[in-house]
C-alpha positions in Angstrom: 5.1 18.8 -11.3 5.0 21.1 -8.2 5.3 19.4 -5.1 2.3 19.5 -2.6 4.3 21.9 0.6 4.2 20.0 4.0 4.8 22.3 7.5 7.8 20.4 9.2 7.0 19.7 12.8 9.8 20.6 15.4 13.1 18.6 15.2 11.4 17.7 12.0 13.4 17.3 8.5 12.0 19.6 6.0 13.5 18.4 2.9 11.4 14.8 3.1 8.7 16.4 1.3 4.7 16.6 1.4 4.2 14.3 4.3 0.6 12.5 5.5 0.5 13.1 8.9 -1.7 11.8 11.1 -4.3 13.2 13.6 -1.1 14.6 15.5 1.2 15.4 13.1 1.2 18.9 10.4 -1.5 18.5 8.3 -0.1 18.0 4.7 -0.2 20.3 2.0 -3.6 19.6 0.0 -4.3 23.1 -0.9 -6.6 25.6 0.5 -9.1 24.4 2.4 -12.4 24.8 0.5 -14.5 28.4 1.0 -17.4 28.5 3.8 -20.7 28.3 2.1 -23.9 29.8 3.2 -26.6 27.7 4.5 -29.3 27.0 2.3 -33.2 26.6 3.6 -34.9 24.7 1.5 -38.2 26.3 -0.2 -41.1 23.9 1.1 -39.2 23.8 4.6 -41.9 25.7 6.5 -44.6 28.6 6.6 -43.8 31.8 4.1 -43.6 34.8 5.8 -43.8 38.1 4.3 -45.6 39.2 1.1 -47.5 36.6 -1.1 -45.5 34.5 -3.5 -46.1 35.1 -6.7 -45.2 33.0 -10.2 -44.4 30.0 -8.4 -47.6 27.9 -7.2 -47.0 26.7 -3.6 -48.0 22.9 -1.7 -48.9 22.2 1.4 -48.5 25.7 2.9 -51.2 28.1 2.9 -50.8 31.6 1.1 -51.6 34.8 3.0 -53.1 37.7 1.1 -56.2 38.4 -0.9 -58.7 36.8 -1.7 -58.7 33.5 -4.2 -60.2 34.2 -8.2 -60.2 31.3 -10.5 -60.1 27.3 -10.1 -58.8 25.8 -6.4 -55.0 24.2 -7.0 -55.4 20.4 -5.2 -56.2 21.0 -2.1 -54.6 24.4 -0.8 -56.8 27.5 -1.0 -54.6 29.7 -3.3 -54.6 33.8 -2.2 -53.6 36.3 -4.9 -54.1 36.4 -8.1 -55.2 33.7 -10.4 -53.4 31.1 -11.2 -52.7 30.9 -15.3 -51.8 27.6 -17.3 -51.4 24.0 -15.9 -49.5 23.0 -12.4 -45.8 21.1 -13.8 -45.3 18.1 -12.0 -41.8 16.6 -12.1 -40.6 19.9 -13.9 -37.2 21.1 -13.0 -38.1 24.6 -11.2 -35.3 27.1 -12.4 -34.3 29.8 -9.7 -34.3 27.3 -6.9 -31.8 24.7 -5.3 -32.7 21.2 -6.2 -32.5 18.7 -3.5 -31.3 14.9 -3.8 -34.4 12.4 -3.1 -33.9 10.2 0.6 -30.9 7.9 0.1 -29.3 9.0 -2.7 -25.2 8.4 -2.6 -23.5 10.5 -4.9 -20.5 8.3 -6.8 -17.5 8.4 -4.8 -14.8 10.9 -6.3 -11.9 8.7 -8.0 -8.8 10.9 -9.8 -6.5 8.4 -9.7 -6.2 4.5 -9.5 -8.6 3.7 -6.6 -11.6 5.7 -5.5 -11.4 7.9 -2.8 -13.4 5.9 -0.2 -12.6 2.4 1.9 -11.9 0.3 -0.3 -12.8 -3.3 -0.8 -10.8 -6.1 -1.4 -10.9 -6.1 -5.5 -10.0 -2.8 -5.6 -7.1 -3.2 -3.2 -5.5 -5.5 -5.9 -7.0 -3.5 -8.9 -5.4 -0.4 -7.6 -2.1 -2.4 -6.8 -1.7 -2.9 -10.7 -3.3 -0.2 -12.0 -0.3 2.2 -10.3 2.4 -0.2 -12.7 0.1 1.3 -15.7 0.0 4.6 -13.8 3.7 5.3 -13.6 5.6 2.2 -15.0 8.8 4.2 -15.2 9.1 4.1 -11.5 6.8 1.1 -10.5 8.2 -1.4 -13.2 11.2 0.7 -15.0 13.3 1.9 -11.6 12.6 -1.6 -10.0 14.1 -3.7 -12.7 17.0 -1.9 -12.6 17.2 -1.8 -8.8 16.9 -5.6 -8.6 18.8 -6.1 -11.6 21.8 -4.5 -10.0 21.0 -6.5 -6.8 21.1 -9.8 -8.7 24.0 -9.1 -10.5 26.2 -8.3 -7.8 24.6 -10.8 -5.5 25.4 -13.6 -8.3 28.9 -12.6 -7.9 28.9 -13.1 -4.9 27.2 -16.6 -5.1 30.0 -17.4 -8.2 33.0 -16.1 -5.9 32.4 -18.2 -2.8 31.5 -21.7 -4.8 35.3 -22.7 -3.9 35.3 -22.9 -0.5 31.7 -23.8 0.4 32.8 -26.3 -1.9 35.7 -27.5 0.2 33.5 -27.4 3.6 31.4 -29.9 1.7 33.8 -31.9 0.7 35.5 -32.4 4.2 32.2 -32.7 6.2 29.7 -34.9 3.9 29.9 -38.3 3.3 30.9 -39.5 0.1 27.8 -41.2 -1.0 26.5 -37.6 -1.2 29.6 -36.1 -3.0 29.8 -38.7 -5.7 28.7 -38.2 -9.5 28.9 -34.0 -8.8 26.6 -34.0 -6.0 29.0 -31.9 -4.1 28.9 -28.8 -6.9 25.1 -29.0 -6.9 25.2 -29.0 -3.2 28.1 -26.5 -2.7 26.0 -24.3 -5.7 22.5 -24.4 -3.5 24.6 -23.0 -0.2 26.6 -20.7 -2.3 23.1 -19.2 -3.0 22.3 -17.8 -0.1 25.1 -15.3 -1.0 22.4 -13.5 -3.0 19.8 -13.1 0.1 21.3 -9.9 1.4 21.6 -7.9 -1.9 18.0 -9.0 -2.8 17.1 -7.4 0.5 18.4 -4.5 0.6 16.9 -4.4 -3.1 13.4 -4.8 -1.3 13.7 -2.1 1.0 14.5 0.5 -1.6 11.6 -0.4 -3.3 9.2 -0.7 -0.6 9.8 2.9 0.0 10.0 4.0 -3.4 7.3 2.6 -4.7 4.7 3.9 -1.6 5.5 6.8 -2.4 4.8 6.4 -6.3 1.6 4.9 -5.5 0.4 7.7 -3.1 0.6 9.7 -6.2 -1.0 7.5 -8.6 -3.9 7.5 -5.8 -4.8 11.4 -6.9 -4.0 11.4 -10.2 -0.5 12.7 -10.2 2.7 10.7 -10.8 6.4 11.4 -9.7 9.9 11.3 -11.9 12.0 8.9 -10.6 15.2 11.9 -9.9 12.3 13.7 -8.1 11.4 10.9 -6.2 15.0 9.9 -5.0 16.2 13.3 -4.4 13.3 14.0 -1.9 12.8 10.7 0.1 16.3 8.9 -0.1 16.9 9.8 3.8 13.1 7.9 4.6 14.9 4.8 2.5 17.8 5.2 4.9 15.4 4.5 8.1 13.3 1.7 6.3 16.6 0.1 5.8 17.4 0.5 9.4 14.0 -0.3 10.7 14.1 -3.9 8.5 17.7 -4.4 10.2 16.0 -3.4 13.6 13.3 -5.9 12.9 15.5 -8.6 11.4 18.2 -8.7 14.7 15.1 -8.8 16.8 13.6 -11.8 14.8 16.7 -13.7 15.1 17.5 -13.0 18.8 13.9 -14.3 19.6 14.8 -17.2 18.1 18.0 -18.0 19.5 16.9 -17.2 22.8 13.9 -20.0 22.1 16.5 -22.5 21.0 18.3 -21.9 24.5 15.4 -22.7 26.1 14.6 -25.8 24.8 18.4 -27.1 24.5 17.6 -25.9 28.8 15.2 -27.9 29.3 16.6 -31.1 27.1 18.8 -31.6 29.6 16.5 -31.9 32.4 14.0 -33.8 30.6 13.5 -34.5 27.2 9.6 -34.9 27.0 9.9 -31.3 28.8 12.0 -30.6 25.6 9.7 -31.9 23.8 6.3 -30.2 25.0 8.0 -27.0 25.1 9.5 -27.1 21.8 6.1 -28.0 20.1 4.2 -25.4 22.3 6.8 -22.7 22.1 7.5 -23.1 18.7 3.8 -22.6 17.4 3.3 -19.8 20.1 6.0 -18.2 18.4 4.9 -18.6 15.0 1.6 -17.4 16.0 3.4 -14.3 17.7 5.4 -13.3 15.1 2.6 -13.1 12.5 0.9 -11.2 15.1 4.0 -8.5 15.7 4.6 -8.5 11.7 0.9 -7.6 10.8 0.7 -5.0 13.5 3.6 -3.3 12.4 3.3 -3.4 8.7 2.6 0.2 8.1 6.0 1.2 9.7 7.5 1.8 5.9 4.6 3.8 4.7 4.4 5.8 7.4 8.1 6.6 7.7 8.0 7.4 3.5 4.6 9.2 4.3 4.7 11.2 7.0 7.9 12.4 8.3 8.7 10.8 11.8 11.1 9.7 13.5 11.7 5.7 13.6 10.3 5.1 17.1 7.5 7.6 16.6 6.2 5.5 13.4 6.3 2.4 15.4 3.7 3.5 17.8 1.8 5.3 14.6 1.9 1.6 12.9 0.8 -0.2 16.0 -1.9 2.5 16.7 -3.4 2.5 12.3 -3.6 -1.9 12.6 -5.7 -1.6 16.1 -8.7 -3.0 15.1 -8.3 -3.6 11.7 -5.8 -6.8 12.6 -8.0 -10.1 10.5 -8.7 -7.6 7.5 -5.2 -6.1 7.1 -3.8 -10.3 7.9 -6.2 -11.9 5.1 -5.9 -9.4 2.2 -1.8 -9.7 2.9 -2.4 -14.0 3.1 -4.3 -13.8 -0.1 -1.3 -11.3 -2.2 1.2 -13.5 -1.1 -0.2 -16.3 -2.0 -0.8 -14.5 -5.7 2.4 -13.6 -5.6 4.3 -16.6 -5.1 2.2 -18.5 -7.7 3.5 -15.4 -10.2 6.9 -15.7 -9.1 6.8 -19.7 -9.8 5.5 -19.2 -13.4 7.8 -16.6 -14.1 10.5 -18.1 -12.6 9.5 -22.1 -14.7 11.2 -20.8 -17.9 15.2 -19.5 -16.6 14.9 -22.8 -14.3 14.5 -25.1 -17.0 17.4 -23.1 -19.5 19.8 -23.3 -15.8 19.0 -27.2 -15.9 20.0 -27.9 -19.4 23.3 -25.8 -18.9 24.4 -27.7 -15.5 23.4 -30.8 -17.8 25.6 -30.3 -20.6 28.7 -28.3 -19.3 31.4 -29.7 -17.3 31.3 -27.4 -14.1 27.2 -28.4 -14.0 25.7 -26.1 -11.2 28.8 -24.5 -10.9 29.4 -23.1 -14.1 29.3 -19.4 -14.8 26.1 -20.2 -17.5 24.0 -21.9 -14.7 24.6 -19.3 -11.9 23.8 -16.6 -14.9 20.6 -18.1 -15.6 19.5 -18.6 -12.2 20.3 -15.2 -11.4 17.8 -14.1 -14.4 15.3 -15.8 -13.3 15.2 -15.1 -9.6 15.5 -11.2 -10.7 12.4 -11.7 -13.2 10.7 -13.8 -10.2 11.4 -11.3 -7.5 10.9 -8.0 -9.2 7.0 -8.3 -10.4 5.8 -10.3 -6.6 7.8 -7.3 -4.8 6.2 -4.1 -6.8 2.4 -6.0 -6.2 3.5 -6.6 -2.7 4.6 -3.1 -2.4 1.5 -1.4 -3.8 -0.5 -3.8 -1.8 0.7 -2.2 1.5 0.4 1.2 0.3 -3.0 0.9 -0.9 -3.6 -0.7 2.8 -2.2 2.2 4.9 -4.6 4.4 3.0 -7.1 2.7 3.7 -7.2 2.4 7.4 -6.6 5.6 7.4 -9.4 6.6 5.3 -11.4 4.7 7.5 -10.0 6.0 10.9 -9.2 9.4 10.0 -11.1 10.5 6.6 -7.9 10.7 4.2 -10.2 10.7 1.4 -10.9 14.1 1.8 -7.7 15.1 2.2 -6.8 13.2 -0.7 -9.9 14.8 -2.9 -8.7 18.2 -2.0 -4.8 17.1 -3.1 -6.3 16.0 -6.4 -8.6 19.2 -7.2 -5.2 21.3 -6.3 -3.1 19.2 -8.7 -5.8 19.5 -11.9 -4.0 21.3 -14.6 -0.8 20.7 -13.1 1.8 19.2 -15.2 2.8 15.8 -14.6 
């Protein structure tokens, strides 16, 4: 399938791909823009003027000419010739341009997985798993594979450092809490966190990856996963380093929050108190706030070619004013998709239980840390692609809303009909 062309802004890397820029970025390649077309005046919009009409029997205007022969026609004196047959009421009159009656909406134009107007909540999540059906080779296929890889390599890492997690436990816990091989299952759950990174970086690939998958499955037109890759690998690059940018700044915020509280427990501990309690749901609150504002950073960077810092102000600028709708619809998939990710992850957990049961090693064998590593693959991999689409399906959105995308996006699907997939 032939790529849509995008016009590179200055400084700007061309090989990215079509980009959705904003109101001040290149406008992306949808096609021609569609030819000028004459005004039309309707027929009954005012007096005739000319010669007298003939064929076609005129309301509410009178006709100027000769004189009237034959029966009157409701109420208008009728000039010209007479007037043959029966008036047609609610006839169809050929030759002439028909005109919509007072508040009709014509059905909005949908070529792909949502329609191509705001969209409400249902179709938000419709949309999100209608682009798995769309293109399940990249939205289900390449992401198994990507988190499979990440699990695999991430429950190596949990198996390899078992040992001396392990030993820290043994030296620092009681033994009340290391007796009857509480110290495997306890030197197992650390050893887990091993995994955390290599799921990560496993989410950022497919947050990028799969926006751009379902901006395609938005007009109608789907994306080969060598195609995809090949063209946006460098935006993966920057989403990567934006969620490392984010991440550092999370945790320095909340370092610098634990100084100040271990500050003021030395002067005074109700002061500790107060200010821990406070603080601490101030910052909650804050970083909700900071985390909703800025959740179009990834779509943007896949979407529309900037620069990191660039996108940052475009995120913070698409969420003004949109900040309780964009908060509750991402509340409510989470929500969804943690219940998923329980009931899909129910089955591995209860196989991992009967190995550490029944073999020696118990939470530390190789059987258990394979069958937990299943399961959190299977549990992660279908929450992450919804999640993903979610977002994507957001940023168009507000940006149908704020900067009529829709059309764009109409004239992107008319230019790709025909068009090979």
């Amino acid at each position: 399938m032939s790529e849509p062309q995008e016009q590179p802004r200055p400084g700007e890397d061309a090989s990215n791909g079509w980009s959705w820029g904003g109101q001040d970025a290149a406008p992306p390649g949808y096609g021609p823009p569609p030819a000028a077309t004459p005004p039309v005046t309707p027929p009954y919009s005012g007096r005739q003027y000319g010669g007298p009409q003939y064929g076609q029997p005129q309301y509410g205007q009178p006709q100027y000419g000769g004189p009237q022969y034959g029966q009157p026609q409701y109420g208008q004196p009728q000039y010209g010739g007479p007037q043959y047959g029966q008036p047609q009421y609610g006839q169809p009159q050929y030759g002439q341009p028909q005109y919509a009656p007072a508040g009709y909406v014509p059905a909005p134009v949908q070529r792909g997985v949502v329609p191509l107007r705001p969209l409400t909540l249902g179709e938000i999540y419709d949309g999100a798993f209608r682009s798995i059906r769309a293109n399940p080779r990249v939205m289900f296929g390449f992401s198994a594979i990507v988190v499979g890889v990440a699990a695999i390599v991430g429950g190596l890492a949990w198996w390899l450092v078992i040992p001396s997690v392990a030993a820290l436990v043994d030296a620092n816990l009681p033994s009340e809490f290391t007796a009857d091989g509480g110290d495997d299952f306890i030197a197992s759950l650390y050893s887990m966190y091993a995994m955390i990174p290599f799921l990560v970086l496993a989410g950022i690939v497919l947050t990028g990856v799969l926006t751009v998958s379902v901006s395609r499955s938005v007009i109608g037109q789907k994306v080969a996963v060598g195609d995809l890759w090949r063209q946006y690998w460098k935006r993966v690059l920057l989403v990567g380093g934006y969620t490392l940018l984010q991440s550092t700044a999370l945790v320095v915020v909340i370092v610098v929050f634990i100084l100040i509280v271990a500050a003021a427990a030395t002067a005074s501990g109700a002061l500790a108190g107060v200010i821990g309690v406070l603080g601490g749901l101030g910052l909650v609150v804050g970083i909700f706030w900071v985390t909703i504002r800025l959740i179009f950073v990834p779509p943007v960077l896949m979407l529309e070619g900037r620069r990191l810092f660039p996108t940052i102000a475009r995120a913070w600028r698409l969420t003004r004013g949109s900040f309780w709708r964009i908060l509750g619809i991402n509340l409510l998939a989470q929500l969804i998709a943690q219940v998923v990710s329980q009931v899909l992850a129910v089955p591995t957990s209860i196989i991992g239980g009967i190995i550490a049961a029944t073999t020696p090693d118990g939470a530390t064998s190789g059987g258990y840390i394979a069958a937990t590593t299943i399961g959190m693959a299977v549990a992660y991999t279908i929450p992450a692609i919804f999640l993903a689409a979610v977002v994507a399906l957001q940023y168009i959105d507000v940006r149908i809303r704020k900067e009529g995308l829709d059309v764009q996006l109409a004239r992107a699907a008319e230019a790709g009909q025909g068009r090979p997939a």
